[in-house]
N, C-alpha and C positions, 0 to 999 in steps of 0.2 A: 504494500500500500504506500503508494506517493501523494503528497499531501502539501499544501504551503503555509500549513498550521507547526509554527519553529515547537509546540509543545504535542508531542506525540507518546504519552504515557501509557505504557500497559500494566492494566492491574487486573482484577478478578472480582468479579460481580456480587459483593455482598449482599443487596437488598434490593427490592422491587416495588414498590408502592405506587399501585394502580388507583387511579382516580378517574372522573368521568371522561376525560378527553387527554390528559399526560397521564404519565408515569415519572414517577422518581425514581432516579437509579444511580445506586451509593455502589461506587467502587470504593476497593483497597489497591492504594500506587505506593509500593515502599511504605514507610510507617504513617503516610499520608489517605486521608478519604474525601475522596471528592463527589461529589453529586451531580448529576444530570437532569435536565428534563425532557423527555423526548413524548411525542404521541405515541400515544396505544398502538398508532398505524404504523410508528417505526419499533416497535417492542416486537410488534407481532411478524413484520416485515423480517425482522434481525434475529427472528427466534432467538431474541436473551433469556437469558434463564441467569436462576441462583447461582452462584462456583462457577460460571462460565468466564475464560481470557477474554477481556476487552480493552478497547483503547479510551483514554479522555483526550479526544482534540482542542484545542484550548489557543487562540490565536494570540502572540505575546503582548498585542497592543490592546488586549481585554484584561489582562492581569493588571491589576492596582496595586502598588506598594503603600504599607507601612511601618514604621518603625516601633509602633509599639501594639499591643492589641484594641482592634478598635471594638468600639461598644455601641450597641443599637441601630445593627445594622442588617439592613434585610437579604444583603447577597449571604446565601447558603455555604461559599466556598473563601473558609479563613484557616490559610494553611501555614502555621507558623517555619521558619526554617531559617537557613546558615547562607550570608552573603558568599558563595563559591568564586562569583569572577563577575568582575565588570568592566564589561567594554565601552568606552567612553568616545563619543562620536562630536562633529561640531555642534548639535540637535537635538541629538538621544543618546539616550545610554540604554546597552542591553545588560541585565541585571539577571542571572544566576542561582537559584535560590537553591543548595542541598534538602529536600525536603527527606532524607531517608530513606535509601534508596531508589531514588528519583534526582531527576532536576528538573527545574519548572522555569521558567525564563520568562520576561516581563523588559518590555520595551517601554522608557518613560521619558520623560524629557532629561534634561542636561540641567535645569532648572530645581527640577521636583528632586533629582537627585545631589543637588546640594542643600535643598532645602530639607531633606529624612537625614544629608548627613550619613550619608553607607559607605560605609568603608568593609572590604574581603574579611569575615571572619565574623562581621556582626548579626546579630538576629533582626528578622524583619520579619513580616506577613505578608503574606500574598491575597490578592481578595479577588474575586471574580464569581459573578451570577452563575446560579447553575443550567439557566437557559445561556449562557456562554460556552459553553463543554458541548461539543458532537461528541456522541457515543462510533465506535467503529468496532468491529468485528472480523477477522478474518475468516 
């Protein structure tokens, strides 16, 4: 599978939570759990199932940084983890996050990232909606 989503995670499909028109779908990526929202139409289309290998697609310029844990917040997907490496651009910076056995990556400005103050080795959060995540399948 070729894809232009720079966050291409595989993890194993812990939980299913069917509702009248989505479904919620909790994977485990490394010590990390992310959530999905997909149609019925794509659950049933993708034959997911419980314990099944899948992907969370996750485009880096929908991950949100912060540097400490945010509170009262409606995105479903707040995955704390370790600055790994940052590439620093004239515009952007792509940011690294070790999320345990995983990396998760997040495109943000040159701006935002002086303004969190990240420096390789510091903790931060990653934050992204669970209608942000394509579910994928082999």
């Amino acid at each position: 599978m070729k894809t232009s989503a720079q966050n291409q995670l595989k993890g194993t499909i812990k939980k299913i939570k069917e509702g009248a028109v989505n479904a919620e779908v909790v994977l485990s990526v490394g010590l990390a759990t992310i959530t999905s929202i997909v149609t019925l139409e794509a659950v049933a289309d993708l034959g997911v199932k419980e314990g099944q290998e899948a992907y969370a697609l996750i485009k880096a310029s929908s991950v949100l940084l912060a540097n400490e844990q945010p509170k009262w917040l409606s995105a479903r997907n707040i995955i704390k983890g370790k600055v790994a490496q940052i590439a620093s651009g004239a515009v952007n910076a792509k940011v690294h996050l070790d999320i345990g056995g995983a990396t998760l990556t997040s495109v943000i400005t040159m701006d935002a990232l002086h303004d969190l103050k990240l420096s390789v080795g510091d903790s931060a959060y990653a934050i992204f909606k669970a209608s942000s995540v394509i579910l994928g399948i082999d």
